[in-house]
C-alpha positions in Angstrom: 0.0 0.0 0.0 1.4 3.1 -1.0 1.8 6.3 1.7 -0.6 8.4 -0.4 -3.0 5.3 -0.1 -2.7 4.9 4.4 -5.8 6.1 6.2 -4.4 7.6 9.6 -6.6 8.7 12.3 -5.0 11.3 14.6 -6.2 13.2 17.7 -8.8 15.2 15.9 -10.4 12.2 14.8 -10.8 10.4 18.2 -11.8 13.8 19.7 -14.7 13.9 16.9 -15.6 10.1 17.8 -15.9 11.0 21.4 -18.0 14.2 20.5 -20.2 12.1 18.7 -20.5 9.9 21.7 -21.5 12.6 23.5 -24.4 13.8 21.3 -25.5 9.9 20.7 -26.3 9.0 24.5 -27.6 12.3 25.3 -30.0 13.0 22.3 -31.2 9.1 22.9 -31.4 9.8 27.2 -32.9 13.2 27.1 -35.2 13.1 23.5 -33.7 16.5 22.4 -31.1 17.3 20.6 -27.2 18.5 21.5 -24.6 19.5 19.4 -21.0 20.9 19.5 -19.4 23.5 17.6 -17.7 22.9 15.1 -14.3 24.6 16.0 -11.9 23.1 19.0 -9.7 24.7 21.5 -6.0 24.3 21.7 -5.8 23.8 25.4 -2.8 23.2 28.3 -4.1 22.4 31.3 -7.5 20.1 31.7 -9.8 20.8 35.0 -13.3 20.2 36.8 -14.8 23.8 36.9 -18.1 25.5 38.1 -20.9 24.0 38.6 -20.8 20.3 38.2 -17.7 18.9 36.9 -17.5 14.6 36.2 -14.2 13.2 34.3 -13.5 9.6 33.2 -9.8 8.2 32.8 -8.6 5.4 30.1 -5.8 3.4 29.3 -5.0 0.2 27.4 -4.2 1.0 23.6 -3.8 4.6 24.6 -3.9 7.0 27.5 -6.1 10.0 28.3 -8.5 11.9 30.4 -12.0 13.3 29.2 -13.9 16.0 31.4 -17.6 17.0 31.5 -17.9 20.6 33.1 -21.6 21.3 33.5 -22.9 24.9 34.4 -25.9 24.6 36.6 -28.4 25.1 34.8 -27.0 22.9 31.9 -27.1 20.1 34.2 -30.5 20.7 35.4 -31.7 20.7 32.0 -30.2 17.0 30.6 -31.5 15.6 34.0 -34.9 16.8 34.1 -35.1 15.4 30.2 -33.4 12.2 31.4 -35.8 11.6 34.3 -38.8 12.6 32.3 -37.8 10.3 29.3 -37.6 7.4 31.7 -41.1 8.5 33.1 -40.9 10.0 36.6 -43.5 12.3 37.2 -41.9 16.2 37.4 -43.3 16.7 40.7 -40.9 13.9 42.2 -37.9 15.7 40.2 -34.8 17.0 42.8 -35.0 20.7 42.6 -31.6 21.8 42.8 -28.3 21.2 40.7 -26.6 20.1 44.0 -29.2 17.2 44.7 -27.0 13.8 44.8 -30.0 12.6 42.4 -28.8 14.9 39.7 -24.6 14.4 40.4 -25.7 10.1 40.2 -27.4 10.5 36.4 -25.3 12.7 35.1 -22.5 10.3 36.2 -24.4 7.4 35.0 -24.2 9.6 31.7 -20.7 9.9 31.5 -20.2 6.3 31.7 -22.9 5.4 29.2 -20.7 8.2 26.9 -17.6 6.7 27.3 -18.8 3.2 26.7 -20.0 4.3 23.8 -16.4 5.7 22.7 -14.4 3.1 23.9 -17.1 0.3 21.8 -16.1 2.8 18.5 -12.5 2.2 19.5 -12.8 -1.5 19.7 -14.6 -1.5 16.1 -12.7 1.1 14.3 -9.9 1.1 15.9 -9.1 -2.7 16.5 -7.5 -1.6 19.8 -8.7 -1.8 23.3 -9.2 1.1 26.0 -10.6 0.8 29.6 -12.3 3.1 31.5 -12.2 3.8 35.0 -15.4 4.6 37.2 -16.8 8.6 36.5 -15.8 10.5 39.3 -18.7 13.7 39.9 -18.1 16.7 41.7 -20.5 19.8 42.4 -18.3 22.7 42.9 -17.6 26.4 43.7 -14.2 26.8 42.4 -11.6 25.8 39.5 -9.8 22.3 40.2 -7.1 21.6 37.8 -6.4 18.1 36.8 -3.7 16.0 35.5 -3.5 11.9 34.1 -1.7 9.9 36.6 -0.1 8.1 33.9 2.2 10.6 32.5 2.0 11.3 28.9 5.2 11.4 26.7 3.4 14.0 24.3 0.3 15.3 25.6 -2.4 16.8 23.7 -5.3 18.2 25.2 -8.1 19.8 23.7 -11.9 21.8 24.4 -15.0 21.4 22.7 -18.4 23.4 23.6 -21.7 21.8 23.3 -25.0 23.2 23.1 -28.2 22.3 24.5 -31.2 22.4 23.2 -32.5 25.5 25.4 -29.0 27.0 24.4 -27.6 25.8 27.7 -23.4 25.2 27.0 -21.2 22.8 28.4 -17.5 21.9 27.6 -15.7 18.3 26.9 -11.9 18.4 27.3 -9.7 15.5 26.3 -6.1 15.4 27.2 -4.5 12.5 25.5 -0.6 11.3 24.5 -0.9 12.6 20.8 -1.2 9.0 18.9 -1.6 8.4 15.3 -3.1 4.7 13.7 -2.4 4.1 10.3 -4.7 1.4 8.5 -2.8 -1.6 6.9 -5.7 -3.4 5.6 -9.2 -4.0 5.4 -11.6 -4.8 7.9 -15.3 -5.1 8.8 -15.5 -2.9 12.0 -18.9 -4.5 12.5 -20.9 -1.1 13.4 -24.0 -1.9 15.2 -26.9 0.4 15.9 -26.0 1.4 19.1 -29.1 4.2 19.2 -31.6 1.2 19.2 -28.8 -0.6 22.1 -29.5 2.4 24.7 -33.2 3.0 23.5 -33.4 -0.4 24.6 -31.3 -0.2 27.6 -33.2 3.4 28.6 -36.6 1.8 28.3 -35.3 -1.5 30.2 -34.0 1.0 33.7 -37.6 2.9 33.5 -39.3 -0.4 33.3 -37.1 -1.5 36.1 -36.7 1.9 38.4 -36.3 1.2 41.9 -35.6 3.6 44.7 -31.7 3.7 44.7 -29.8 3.7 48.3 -29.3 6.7 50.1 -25.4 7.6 48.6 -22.6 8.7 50.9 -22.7 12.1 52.0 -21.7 14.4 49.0 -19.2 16.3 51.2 -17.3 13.7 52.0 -17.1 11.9 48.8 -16.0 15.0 47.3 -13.1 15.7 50.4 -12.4 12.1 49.4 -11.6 12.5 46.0 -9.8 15.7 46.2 -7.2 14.1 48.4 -6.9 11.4 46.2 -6.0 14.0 43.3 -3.2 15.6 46.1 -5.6 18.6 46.8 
């Protein structure tokens, strides 16, 4: 195969397959419709920020860090669409961006997201990534993050999304820059993943049960923080 002939897939193209992720689950979880712009941010440093911030580690194949910073009344939004998709009654709805209800789904988001990416990565890819629990914090201040596994070249980048009420939030992606360069052919054996989490939406309303009473917020959150050396 000649150079002219190799299909490489660089930074820009995994940040695109993870923003595509993102607008996937959340169209299919909230019945409305997000989108991101279509310019990106050349960034140096990745962190939670103001009001509700969630990030998601991988490794395997490649290394990185993606981040979900949510203003308040962003986050409000996708959960009150979430819960109403999955057929609470409004009335029943927490209230407040700070409720541990909304910090659990939009959590339970960012993993159903990232799923989503690493499945594309498995397909398209032919490489394997793991993903590490989402960890959710509501805060009042900046808190700056780094991967734990260093990264030879990092490349980090920002993306804004749009709601449908015009509500914004960000995606960042820090990542060692990485480059795959096809050999061959190969059936990456796409599946409809929107009919996957209709299904699996319509299977967790059928099956929604009153969840435990979480850890206190505050503590989970002093937790974490010393675990990132804050």
């Amino acid at each position: 195969m000649s150079a002219e002939k190799d299909v490489v897939y660089g930074t820009e193209d995994l940040l695109m397959s993870l923003c595509n992720s993102v607008v996937r689950v959340l169209n299919v979880a909230t019945q409305s419709r997000v989108n991101y712009s279509g310019m990106v941010q050349r960034i140096t440093k990745t962190g939670l920020k103001p009001d509700i911030g969630c990030f998601v580690m991988f490794d395997g194949g490649f290394t990185g860090l993606v981040v979900l910073n949510f203003a308040a009344d962003t986050a409000m939004e996708i959960y009150e669409r979430y819960m109403l998709h999955m057929g609470m009654p409004k009335s029943e709805l927490a209230s407040f961006y700070t409720s541990d209800e909304v910090s659990n789904i939009m959590g339970e988001l960012m993993n159903q997201i990232v799923g989503d990416f690493t499945g594309k990565v498995r397909r398209e890819l032919q490489t394997n990534i793991t993903q590490s629990q989402p960890k959710m914090l509501v805060l009042n201040k900046q808190v700056m993050l780094s991967v734990d596994t260093p990264l030879d070249r990092p490349e980090m980048r920002r993306v804004t999304f749009y709601t449908e009420k015009n509500n914004i939030f960000y995606l960042e992606l820090a990542i060692d820059r990485t480059e795959f360069i096809k050999l061959h052919d190969f059936d990456s054996q796409e599946v409809d993943t929107d009919s996957l989490m209709d299904s699996e939406f319509e299977n967790k309303a059928r099956d929604a049960a009153p969840a435990p009473a979480p850890a206190p917020a505050d503590d989970d959150n002093e937790d974490l923080l010393k675990s990132l050396g804050m």
